[in-house]
N, C-alpha and C positions, 0 to 999 in steps of 0.2 A: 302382752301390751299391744302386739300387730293385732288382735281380735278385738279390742275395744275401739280402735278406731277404724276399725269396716265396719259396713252392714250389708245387708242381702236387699237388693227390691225384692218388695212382696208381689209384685206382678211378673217378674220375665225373671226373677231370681241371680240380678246379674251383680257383682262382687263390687261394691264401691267402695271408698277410696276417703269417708268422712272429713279427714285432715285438708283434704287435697280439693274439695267441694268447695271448703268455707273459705282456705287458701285463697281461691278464684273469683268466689264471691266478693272477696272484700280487697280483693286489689281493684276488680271490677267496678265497684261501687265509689270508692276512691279515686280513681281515675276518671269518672263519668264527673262528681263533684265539682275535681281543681279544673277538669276540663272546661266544664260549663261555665266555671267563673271567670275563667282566664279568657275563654271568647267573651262574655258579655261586659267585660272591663277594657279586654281591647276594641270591641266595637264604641263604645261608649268614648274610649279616649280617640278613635277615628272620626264619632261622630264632633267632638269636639274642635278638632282641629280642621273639619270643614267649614265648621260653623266662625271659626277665629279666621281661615283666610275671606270667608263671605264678610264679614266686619271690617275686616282690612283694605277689603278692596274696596269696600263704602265708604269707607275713611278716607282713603285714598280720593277718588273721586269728589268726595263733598272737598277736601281742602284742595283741590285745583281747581273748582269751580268757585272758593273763594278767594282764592289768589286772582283770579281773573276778578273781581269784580271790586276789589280793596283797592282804592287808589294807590300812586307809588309814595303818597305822605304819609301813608300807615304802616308801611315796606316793614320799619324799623320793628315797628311797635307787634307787628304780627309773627316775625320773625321768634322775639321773644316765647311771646304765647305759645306758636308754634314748638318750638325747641321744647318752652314746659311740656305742654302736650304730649309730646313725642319722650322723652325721657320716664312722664307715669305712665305711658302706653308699654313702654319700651321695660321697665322696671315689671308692671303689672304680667306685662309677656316675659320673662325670664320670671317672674315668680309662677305664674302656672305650669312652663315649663318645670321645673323643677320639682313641682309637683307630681305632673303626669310621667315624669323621671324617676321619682319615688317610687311611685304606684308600678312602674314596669319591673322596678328591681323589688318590689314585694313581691312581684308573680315567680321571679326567677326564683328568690327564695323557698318561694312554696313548692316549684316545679323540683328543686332539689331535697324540700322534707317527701314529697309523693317516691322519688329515685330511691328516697333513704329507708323509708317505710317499706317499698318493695324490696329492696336488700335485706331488710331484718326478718321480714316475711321469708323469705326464701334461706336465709341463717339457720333462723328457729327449722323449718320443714328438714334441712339437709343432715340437724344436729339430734335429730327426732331419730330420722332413718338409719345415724351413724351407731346413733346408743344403739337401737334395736339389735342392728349387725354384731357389733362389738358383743351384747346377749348369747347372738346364736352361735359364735364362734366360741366364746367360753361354754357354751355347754355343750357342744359336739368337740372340743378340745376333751375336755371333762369324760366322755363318754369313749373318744377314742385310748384314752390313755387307761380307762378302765378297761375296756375290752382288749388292749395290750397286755396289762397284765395278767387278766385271764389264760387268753392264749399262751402267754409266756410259761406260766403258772404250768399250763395243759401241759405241754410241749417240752418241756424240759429234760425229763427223764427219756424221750424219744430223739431229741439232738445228740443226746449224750450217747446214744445207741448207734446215732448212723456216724458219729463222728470216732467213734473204737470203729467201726465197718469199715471206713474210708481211712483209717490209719492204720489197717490191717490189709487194706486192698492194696495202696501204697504202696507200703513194705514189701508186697510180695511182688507185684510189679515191678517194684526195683532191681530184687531179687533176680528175675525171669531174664528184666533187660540185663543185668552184667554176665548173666550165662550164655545169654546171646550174642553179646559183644565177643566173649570170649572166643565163639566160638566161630562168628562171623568175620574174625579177623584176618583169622586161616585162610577161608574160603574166598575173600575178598583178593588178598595176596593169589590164591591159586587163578583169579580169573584173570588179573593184570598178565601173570604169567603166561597164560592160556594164548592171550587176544594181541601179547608179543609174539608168541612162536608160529600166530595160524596169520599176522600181518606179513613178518618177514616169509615164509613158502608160499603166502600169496605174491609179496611184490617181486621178489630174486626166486625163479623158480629154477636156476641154473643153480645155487648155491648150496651150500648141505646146510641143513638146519637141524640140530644137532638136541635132543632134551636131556637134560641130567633129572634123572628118576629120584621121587621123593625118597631121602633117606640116604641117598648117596651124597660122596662130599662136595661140593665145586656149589658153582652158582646156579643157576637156574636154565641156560638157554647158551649153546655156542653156535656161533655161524662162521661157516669156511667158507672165504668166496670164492667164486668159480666164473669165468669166461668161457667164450667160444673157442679161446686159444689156450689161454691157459686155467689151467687146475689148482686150485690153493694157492691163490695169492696170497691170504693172509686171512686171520681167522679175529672177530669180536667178538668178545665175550659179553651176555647179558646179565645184570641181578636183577629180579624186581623186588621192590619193597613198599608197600602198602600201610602205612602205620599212621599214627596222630603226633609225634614225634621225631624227630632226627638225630641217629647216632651216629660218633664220628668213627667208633669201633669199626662199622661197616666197611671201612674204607681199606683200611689195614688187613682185616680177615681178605678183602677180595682182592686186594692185592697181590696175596699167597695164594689164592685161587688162581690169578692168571699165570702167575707164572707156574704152578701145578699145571698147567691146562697149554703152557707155552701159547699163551694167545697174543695177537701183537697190538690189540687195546681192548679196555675194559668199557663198558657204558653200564651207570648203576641209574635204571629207571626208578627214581621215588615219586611218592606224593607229596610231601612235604622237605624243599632244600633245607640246604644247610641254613643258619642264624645269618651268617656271611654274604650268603647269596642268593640276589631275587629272582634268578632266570637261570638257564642254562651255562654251562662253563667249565673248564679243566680244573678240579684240584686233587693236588699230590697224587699226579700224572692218571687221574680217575675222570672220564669225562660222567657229570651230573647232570640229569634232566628231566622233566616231569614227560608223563605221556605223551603229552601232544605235542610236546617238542624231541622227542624221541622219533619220531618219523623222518624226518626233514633230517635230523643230525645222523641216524644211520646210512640216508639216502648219499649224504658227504663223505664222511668216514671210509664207505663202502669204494667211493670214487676214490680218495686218496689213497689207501692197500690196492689198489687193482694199478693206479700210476705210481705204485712204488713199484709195485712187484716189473711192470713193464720196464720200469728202468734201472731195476735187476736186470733184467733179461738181456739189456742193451749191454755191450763189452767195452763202448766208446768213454774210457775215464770212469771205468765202472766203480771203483772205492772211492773218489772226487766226490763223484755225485749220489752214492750213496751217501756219505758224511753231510752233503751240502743238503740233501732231499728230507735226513731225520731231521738236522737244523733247521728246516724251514715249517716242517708238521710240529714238532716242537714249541715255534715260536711261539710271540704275543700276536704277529701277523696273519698266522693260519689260524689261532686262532677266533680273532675278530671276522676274518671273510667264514671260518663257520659258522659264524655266532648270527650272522648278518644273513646268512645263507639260510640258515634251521627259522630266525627267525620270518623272514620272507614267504617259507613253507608255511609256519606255523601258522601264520596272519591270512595266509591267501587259504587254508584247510578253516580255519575259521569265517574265513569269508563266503565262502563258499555255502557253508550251510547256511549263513544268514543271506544266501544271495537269494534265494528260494522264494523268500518274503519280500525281496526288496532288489531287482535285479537290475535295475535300470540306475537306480542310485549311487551302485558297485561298481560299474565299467571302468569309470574312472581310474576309482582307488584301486582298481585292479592291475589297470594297466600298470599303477605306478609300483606296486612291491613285485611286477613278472619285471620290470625293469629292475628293479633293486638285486632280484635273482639272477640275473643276465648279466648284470657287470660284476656280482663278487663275485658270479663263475669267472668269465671273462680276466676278471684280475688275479682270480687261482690260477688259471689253466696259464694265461701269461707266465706268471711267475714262478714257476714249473717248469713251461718251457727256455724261458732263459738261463735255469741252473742245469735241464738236462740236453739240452740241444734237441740237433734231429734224431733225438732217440723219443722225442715225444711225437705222437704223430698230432697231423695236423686236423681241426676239426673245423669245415667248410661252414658249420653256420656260424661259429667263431670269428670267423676271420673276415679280413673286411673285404668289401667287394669291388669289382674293377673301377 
């Protein structure tokens, strides 16, 4: 249908557009038409109405030059005449009027069949080019859906092929990863182990740091502390446990461990707490904690055994203040300034690394958790020293100044 209505010039060979020729022609033609009549109707009703005020104004003039010359005894009788005069002047004028009224709203008319003729023109062209389209997309629909099933057709027997390949590949992949897991879980647990016993001989190089060998019974890691003055204050015991899980059995087995081990607290480092608990904290006399907060709470603990063991050492109400010094490691209150304390580390070991990126933005927050750690010291060390007197010594940056 697009090839019947083009053609080629035969001289420059250029691709025209036949519909769209005549299209233009005959709007063109049309519009030249109503054009020409609509100017030479309105000049015509222009030249009329020059010609009505030239008449008017001669009328005008001739009856003032008769009013001047009519004596005043004909006043009356002129009057009359006059008024008829003027009423079929006046009638005859609003009938032309009305005509040349007509005649304007017949042009308007026409002016809206030429708007309307060009909208049908332009209809018919738009509804020409719509079918055509609507053609070419049924038959290239047509063609794709044929050449769909072709290839589907082709291709069949070879999906079927790589789809047994990929549910064979799968399978064994799967396969591979649960052997791995198996096997990575061991090894996982062994490194937490590792990167506990090589932190603590790094930060206490005074202390003995103690491995319990695979295959032997106990837990994983014991630490005896040690001072410049004294030797075994008191000894922690490590577990690590690395799993996707939390069991409560752990708790009980390492219980029997410590006191196997006679250790005077336990810390079982996991990766995943208890259901119970989102953070760090004492249960059933077990202190729990993930890694990163195992630094900071050994850092404490380590301080609490070294101020027990000194105030062992002191004779002044020695059994008083032992009794008063386990109630107070015991409590909910030594608790919380741990909790506050480990957290403080933990916050400011995480800040840290992110301070690298962003050091200027930290200062602040930084100052505010070294403060947070200065006063739960400040409030341990206090309330230690009130239960054990001057058998605590005194610590000058503690204390306040002249």
């Amino acid at each position: 249908m697009q090839n019947e209505t083009h053609i080629n010039c035969p001289e420059c060979g250029t691709h025209i557009d036949v519909n769209d020729i005549l299209k233009h022609q005959i709007e063109d033609a049309i519009k030249k038409e109503y054009q020409a009549k609509f100017l030479e109707q309105k000049q015509a009703l222009k030249d009329e109405q020059v010609e009505f005020e030239k008449q008017k104004e001669d009328f005008e003039k001739k009856l003032n030059s008769a009013k001047k010359d009519i004596e005043e005894s004909l006043r009356q009788k002129l009057k009359s005449e006059i008024a008829q005069e003027q009423g079929d002047l006046i009638a005859s004028m609003q009938k032309e009027l009305k005509e040349k009224s007509d005649k304007v709203k017949e042009l308007h008319v026409k002016e809206g069949q030429i708007l309307k003729l060009k909208r049908d023109i332009e209809e018919v062209a738009s509804k020409a080019k719509l079918d055509a389209q609507k053609e070419v997309d049924t038959l290239l629909k047509t063609e794709r859906e044929k050449a769909k099933r072709e290839a589907n057709d082709a291709n069949e027997l070879k999906f079927k092929q790589y789809e047994k390949q990929l549910a064979d590949q799968k399978k064994l992949m799967d396969e591979m990863k649960r052997k791995h897991e198996q096997g990575s879980m061991q090894l996982q647990g062994e490194v937490q182990e590792l990167a506990i016993e090589e932190w603590l001989q790094d930060k206490y190089p005074l202390d003995s740091i103690i491995e319990i060998k695979k295959g032997a019974s106990g837990a994983d890691c014991l630490q005896t502390v040690n001072t410049r003055t004294i030797q075994n204050c008191g000894t922690i015991y490590y577990e690590s446990k690395r799993t996707k899980s939390f069991s409560n059995t752990w708790i009980e087995k390492f219980k029997n461990d410590i006191r196997d081990k006679n250790a005077s607290i336990g810390v079982l480092v996991t990766e995943v707490l208890p259901n119970d608990m989102d953070r760090m904290g004492l249960k059933n006399g077990i202190w729990i904690c993930t890694y990163e907060e195992f630094k900071g709470l050994s850092e404490v603990l380590r301080t609490s055994i070294i101020d027990l063991s000194m105030a062992l050492v002191s004779q002044e109400n020695k059994g008083d203040k032992m009794v008063m010094l386990y109630d107070f490691l015991t409590s909910n209150e030594f608790k919380l300034q741990v909790e506050g304390i480990v957290e403080g580390f933990t916050q400011m070991q995480t800040d840290l690394e992110a301070e690298k990126k962003a050091m200027g933005r930290l200062w602040k927050k930084r100052e505010k958790q070294i403060e947070k750690v200065i006063n739960n010291t400040i409030n341990m060390h206090g309330a230690i020293k009130g239960i054990a007197g001057t058998a605590i010594q005194d610590i000058k940056l503690l204390e306040l100044g002249e």
